[in-house]
Each structure stands twice: as structure tokens, then as C-alpha cells.
C-alpha positions in Angstrom: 82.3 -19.5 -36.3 84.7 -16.3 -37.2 84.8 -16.1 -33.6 87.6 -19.0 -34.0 89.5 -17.1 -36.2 89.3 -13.7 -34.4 90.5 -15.1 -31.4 93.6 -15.9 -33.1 97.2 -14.2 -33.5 99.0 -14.1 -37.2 102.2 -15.9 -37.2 105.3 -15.1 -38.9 105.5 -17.4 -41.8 109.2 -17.2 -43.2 108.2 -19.2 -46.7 109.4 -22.9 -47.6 105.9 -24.0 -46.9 103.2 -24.8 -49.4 100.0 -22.5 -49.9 97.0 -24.0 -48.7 94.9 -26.1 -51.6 92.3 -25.3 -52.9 90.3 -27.7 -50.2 91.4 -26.0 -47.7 91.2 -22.6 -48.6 87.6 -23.5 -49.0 87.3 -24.9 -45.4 88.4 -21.5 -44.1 86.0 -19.8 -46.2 82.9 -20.9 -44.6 84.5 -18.6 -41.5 84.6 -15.4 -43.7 81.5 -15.8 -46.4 81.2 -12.5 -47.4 85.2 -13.0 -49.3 85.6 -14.5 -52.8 88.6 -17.0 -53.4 89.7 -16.0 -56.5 89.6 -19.0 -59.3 92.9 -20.2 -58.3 92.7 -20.2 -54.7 95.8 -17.4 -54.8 93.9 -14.9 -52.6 91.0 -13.7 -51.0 88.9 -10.7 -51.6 86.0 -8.0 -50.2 84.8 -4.9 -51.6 83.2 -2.1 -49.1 80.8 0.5 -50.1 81.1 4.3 -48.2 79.1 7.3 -48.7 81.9 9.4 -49.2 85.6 9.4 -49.6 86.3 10.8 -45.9 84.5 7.4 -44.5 86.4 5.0 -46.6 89.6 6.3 -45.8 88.8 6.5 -42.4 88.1 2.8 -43.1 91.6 2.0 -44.6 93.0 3.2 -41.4 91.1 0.7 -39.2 92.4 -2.0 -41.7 96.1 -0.9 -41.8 96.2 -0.4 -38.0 94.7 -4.8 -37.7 97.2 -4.9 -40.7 100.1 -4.0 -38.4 98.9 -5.3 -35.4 98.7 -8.8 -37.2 102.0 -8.0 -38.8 100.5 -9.2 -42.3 99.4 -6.8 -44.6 96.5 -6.7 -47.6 96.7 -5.1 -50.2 94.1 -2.0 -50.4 92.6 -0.3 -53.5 90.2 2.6 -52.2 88.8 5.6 -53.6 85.3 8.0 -53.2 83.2 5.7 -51.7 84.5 2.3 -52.3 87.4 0.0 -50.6 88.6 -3.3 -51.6 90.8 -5.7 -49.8 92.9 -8.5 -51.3 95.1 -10.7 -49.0 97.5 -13.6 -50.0 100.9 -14.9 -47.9 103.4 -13.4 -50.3 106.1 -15.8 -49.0 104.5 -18.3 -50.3 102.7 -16.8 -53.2 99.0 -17.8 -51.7 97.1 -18.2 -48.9 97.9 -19.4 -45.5 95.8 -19.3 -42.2 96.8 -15.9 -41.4 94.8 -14.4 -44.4 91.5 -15.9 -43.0 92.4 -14.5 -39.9 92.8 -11.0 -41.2 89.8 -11.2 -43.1 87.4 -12.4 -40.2 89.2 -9.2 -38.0 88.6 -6.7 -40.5 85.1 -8.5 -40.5 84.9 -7.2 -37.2 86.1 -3.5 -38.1 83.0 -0.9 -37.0 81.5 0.9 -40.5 
């Protein structure tokens, strides 16, 4: 099923449209289970585990380069061994279709 949202493209979205509900954000989840929505359906979340700081941030590359490919960008807290990934439209303070996406390509991303 993430296959559907892999196959897809981000598109610019300039604002002045709602965040998807609750509902829907829930929908998209199915595609990428290993996220959490957070409580208010703001954003979505995953946590990586490394075995060393050199293969995390070798990690956070992969992820910035589908970041800027996409042309929507995560936020990323990493450190020794660990990498987490939040992602929320920030034109529209919430989540829109291209979140999923990113999260079911950085799914994809080899460990």
C-alpha cells in the first residue's frame, strides 16, 4: 500500500487550504504504520535507532537529499545512534498529503 504513496511527487502547497482532519490523517496512516500522529493530528513522527553516530548521520543525509528532491522538508533531531523525524505542512500549520508521502519515501531509505 505505500507503494501508492511512493509513486507520488510532493506538490507545492502555497497555504490558504485547510490541514487534513483528523479522519483523514488517519486514512493516510494505514500507508506509513510504523509513524505516530501526534494527539492533535499536527504532524507525524518516527524514531530510528543506529549503532553509531557515523551511520545516523549518514542516515540524515539520505533524508535531506528525499527532503530536497520532494521540495518539503522534516524537521530532524539526530544524535549517537538515534534519528527522529517530524513532518507537518508548515503553510498550513498541519498535515497535508505530501507528509505521508515523505514518510513512506524515507520508509523506503536503505539502513
Amino acid at each position: 500500500m505505500a507503494d501508492d504513496l511512493t509513486a507520488k511527487t510532493c506538490v507545492p502547497c502555497r497555504g490558504g487550504i485547510p490541514p487534513l482532519t483528523d479522519t483523514e490523517a488517519k486514512k493516510l496512516m494505514e500507508q506509513v504504520p510504523a509513524w505516530t500522529l501526534s494527539p492533535d493530528a499536527h504532524d507525524i513522527r518516527r524514531s530510528f535507532t543506529f549503532p553509531d553516530f557515523k551511520e545516523a548521520l549518514a542516515f540524515v543525509d539520505k533524508v535531506g537529499a528525499v527532503a530536497e528532491a520532494e521540495g518539503h522538508h522534516p524537521e530532524i533531531e539526530f544524535g549517537w545512534g538515534h534519528c527522529t523525524v517530524r513532518t507537518y505542512t508548515h503553510k498550513i500549520h498541519g498535515l497535508h498529503e505530501n507528509d505521508f508521502i515523505l514518510a513512506a519515501k524515507i520508509d523506503k531509505l536503505p539502513r
